[in-house]
N, C-alpha and C positions, 0 to 999 in steps of 0.2 A: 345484374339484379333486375333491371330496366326489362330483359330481353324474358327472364325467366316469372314473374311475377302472372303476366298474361300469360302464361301455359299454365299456373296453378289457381287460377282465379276458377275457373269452373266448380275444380274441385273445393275451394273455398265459400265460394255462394252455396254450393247443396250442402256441406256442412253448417254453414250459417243459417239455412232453412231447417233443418233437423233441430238447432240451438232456440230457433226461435219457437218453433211447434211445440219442443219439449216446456219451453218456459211459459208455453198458452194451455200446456198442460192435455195436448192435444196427442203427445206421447209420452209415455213412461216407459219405467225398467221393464212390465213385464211387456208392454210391444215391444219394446226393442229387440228383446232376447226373441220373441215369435218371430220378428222380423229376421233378426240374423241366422236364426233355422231355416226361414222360406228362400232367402237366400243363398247358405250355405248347400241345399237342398237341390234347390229349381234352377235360380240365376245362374250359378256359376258353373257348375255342369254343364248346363247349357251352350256357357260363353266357350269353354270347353271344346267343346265339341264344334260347333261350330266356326270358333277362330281356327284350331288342326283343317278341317276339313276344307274352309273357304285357302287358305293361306299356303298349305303345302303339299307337296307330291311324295315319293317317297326317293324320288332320286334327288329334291332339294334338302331331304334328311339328310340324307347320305353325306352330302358335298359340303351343309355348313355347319357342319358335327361340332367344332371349336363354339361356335355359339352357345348351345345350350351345355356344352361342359363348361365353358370359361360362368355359366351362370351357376352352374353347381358349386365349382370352384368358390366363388364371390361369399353364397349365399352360407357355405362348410366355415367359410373362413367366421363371417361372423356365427353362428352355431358354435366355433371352437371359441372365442373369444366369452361369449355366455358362460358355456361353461366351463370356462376355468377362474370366470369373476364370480361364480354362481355363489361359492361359499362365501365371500364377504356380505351377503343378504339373511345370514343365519338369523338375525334379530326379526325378519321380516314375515308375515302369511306367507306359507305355502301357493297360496296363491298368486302372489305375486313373484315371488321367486319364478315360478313356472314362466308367467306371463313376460318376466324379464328376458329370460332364457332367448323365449321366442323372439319376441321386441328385438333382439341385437340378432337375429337371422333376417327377418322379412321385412325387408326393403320394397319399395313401389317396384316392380321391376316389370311391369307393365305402362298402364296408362301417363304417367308424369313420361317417363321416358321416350314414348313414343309420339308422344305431341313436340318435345324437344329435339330428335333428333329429326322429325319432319321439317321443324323449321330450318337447322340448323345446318345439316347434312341431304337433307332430301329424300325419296322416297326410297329410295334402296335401304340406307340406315333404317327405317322404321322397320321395313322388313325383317330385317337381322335380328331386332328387337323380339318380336313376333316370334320369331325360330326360337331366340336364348331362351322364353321364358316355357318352354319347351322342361326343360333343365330344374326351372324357379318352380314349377310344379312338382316335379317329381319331390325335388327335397322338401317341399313345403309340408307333402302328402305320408312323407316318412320321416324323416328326421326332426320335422317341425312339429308334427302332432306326437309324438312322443316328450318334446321340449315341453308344449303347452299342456299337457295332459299329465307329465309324471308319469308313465309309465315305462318300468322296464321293457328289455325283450322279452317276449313271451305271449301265451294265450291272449291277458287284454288288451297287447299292445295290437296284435295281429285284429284283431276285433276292431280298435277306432279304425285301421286301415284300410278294411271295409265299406267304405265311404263313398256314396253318390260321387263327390268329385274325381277319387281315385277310380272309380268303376265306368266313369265317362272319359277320362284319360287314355285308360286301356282300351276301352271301345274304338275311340276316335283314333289313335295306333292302329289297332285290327283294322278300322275301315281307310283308311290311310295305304296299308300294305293289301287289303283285298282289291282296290282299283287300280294297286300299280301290275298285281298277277294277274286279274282278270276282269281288264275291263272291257271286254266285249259279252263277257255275260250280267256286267250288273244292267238297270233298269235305264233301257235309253230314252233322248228327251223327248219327249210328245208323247210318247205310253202312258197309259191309266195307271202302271208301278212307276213310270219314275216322274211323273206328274205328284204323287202321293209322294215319293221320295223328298224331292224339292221342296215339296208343303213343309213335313218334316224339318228337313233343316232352317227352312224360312221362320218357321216357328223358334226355330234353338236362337236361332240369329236375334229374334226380336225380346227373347226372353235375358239373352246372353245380357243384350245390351243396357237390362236394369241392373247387373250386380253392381257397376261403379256407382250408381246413384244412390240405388241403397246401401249403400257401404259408408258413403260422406252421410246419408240421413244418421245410416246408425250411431257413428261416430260422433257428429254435432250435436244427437242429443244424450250422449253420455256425458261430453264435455259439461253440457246444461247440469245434467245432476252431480259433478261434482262442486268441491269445495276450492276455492281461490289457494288457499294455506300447500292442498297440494299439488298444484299444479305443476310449482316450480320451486320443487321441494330437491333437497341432492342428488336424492337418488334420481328423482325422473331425469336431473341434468348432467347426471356421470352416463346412465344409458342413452341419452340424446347424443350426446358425443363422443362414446363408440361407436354410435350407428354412421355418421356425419363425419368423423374425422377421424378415428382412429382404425374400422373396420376399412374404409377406402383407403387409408394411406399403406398399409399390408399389401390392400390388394394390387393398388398402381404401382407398386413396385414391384409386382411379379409380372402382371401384365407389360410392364417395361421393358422386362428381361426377356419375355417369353419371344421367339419368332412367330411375330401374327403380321397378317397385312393389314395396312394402316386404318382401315375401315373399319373392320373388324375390333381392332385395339381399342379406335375412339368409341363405339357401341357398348363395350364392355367398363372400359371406365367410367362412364357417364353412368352405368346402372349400378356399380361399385358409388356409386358417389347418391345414390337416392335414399332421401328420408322414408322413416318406419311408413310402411303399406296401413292402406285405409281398411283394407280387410282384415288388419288385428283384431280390430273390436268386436269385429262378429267373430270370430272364431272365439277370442275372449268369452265371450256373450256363450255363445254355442256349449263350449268344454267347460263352463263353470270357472275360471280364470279367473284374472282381476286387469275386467273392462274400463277402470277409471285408468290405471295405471295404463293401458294399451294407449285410450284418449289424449292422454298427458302426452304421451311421448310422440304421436302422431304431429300435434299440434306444437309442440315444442322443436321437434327436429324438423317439420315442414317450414316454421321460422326461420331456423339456423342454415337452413339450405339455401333460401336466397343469397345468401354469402357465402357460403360453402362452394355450391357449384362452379359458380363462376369461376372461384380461387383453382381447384382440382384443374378447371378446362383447360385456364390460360397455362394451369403449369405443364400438361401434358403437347403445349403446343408450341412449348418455348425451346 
C-alpha cells in the first residue's frame, strides 16, 4: 500500500484541484461536459497518435502480439461480466445502466500501470504496457462505446465509431506500417517536410499529454457536484468490486494457466488488477451517460486498490 499510494497521488491531487475549483464554482456541469468533448476530441487522439508512433515499429507489433490480446482478453472479460449483471439494475436510469456496463470494462490500463510497473519491474515492463493498451483501445472504441451509448449493431452504432479517437488509432496503424514498407521515401530529417513532419508530431505529443490531467479535473469536479448519500450507495459498491476483485480474479486464473513468459504474465496481471479509468467521466460526460455514477466508482475502487493490488501481486508471486 506504502509503495502504491505515491504512484496514485498525482492522479489524486489533479482530481482534488478539479474538487476544489468546482466547489469555488470556478467549474460546473456545463464546462465539464465542453471540457470532456475538447478532450475526448483533441487530447486524446492526439495522445494516440503520438504514443503508436513515438513507441512502436511494426516488427515490435508483430513480436508482442500476446500484449495487446491478453489486454482485449482482460478488458471482454469484464464487458461479459456487465452484462450479464446488467439485468439486476432494471429498477435503475437507463443511464446508468449503460454507464455500469461500461464501468466494469475500463480499467486504468494506461497511466496507474505504467508508473507501477516502472518502479516495480523496470523499463521494459512499462513498455509492454505501452503495447497492451494497444488492445485497451481498440475494445474501448467498439465494444465500450456501444456499452456506454446503448446501441445495438447497426447504422447508429457504426456512426458513434466514427470517432476522432477511432479515426486516429487507424491513422497511427497506417503510419506505423507505411515506415515499416517505406521508409526511404517518407520525409528525411533536416528537410523542410520532415522538419514540418516532426513539428507535427511534437504538437500530438504536447497536446497528448493534457488528456490525463484533464480527465482527474473532469472527474474531481463531478465528484464536487455530487451528493454524499450516493457515493457509497450498493450499487456503486457491488460494481467497485467487480471491477477490483472479482473481474481480476477470472482473469488471473487464466492468465495463470495460460503459457506466457514470466514478464509478460506479471504486465497483464497487474492491468487485470487496476481500478475503474479516469476517462469514464468524460466519455460519461461526452455520450450523455451517468457521470456521477462513473465519479463514484473511480473514487471508490481507486480506494479499494490500495489493498487490492498489493494482495493480487504478492499472490501471483508466491
Amino acid at each position: 500500500m506504502l509503495t502504491l499510494f505515491p504512484k496514485m497521488l498525482p492522479l489524486i491531487l489533479l482530481s482534488l484541484a478539479g474538487y476544489v475549483l468546482c466547489r469555488m464554482k470556478w467549474l460546473d456541469a456545463a464546462f465539464n461536459r465542453q471540457l470532456s468533448l475538447v478532450m475526448l476530441n483533441v487530447f486524446y487522439p492526439c495522445l494516440i497518435i503520438s504514443s503508436i508512433l513515438d513507441h512502436f515499429t511494426w516488427d515490435t507489433l508483430l513480436q508482442n502480439w500476446v500484449m495487446p490480446a491478453g489486454t482485449v482478453f482482460i478488458l471482454l472479460t469484464g464487458w461479459a461480466i456487465g452484462w450479464l449483471t446488467r439485468p439486476l439494475l432494471k429498477r435503475h436510469p437507463e443511464g446508468t445502466q449503460r454507464c455500469y456496463h461500461f464501468v466494469c470494462m475500463m480499467n486504468n490500463y494506461s497511466f496507474l500501470p505504467i508508473l507501477m510497473a516502472t518502479s516495480l519491474w523496470g523499463e521494459r515492463a512499462a513498455a509492454l504496457i505501452v503495447l497492451s493498451a494497444l488492445g485497451s483501445e481498440l475494445c474501448v472504441w467498439t465494444l465500450g462505446i456501444k456499452a456506454i451509448t446503448g446501441q445495438p449493431f447497426g447504422r447508429g452504432f457504426f456512426r458513434h465509431l466514427v470517432s476522432l479517437p477511432m479515426i486516429a488509432l487507424l491513422a497511427a496503424f497506417a503510419l506505423v506500417g507505411l515506415r515499416a514498407v517505406c521508409a526511404h521515401h517518407l520525409p528525411a530529417d533536416g528537410t523542410w517536410t520532415g522538419e514540418v513532419f516532426a513539428s507535427l508530431l511534437t504538437t500530438c505529443r504536447m497536446a497528448g499529454k493534457a488528456t490525463i490531467p484533464a480527465s482527474a479535473l473532469v472527474c474531481g469536479a463531478r465528484i464536487a457536484m455530487m451528493t454524499p448519500r450516493r457515493l457509497f450507495s450498493p450499487l456503486i459498491l457491488g460494481a467497485s468490486l467487480l471491477r477490483v476483485a472479482v473481474t481480476p480474479a477470472l482473469c488471473i486464473a487464466v492468465l495463470l494457466l495460460v503459457p506466457l513468459e514470466a514478464e509478460a504474465r506479471r504486465v497483464l496481471v497487474l492491468i487485470a488488477t487496476m481500478p475503474v479509468a479516469m476517462a469514464s467521466v468524460t466519455l460519461a460526460e461526452a455520450y450523455r451517460s451517468d457521470a456521477d455514477f462513473a465519479a463514484s466508482t473511480i473514487l471508490l475502487t481507486h480506494l479499494l486498490c490500495l489493498a487490492t493490488i498489493p494482495l493480487w501481486l504478492a499472490l501471483i508471486q508466491q
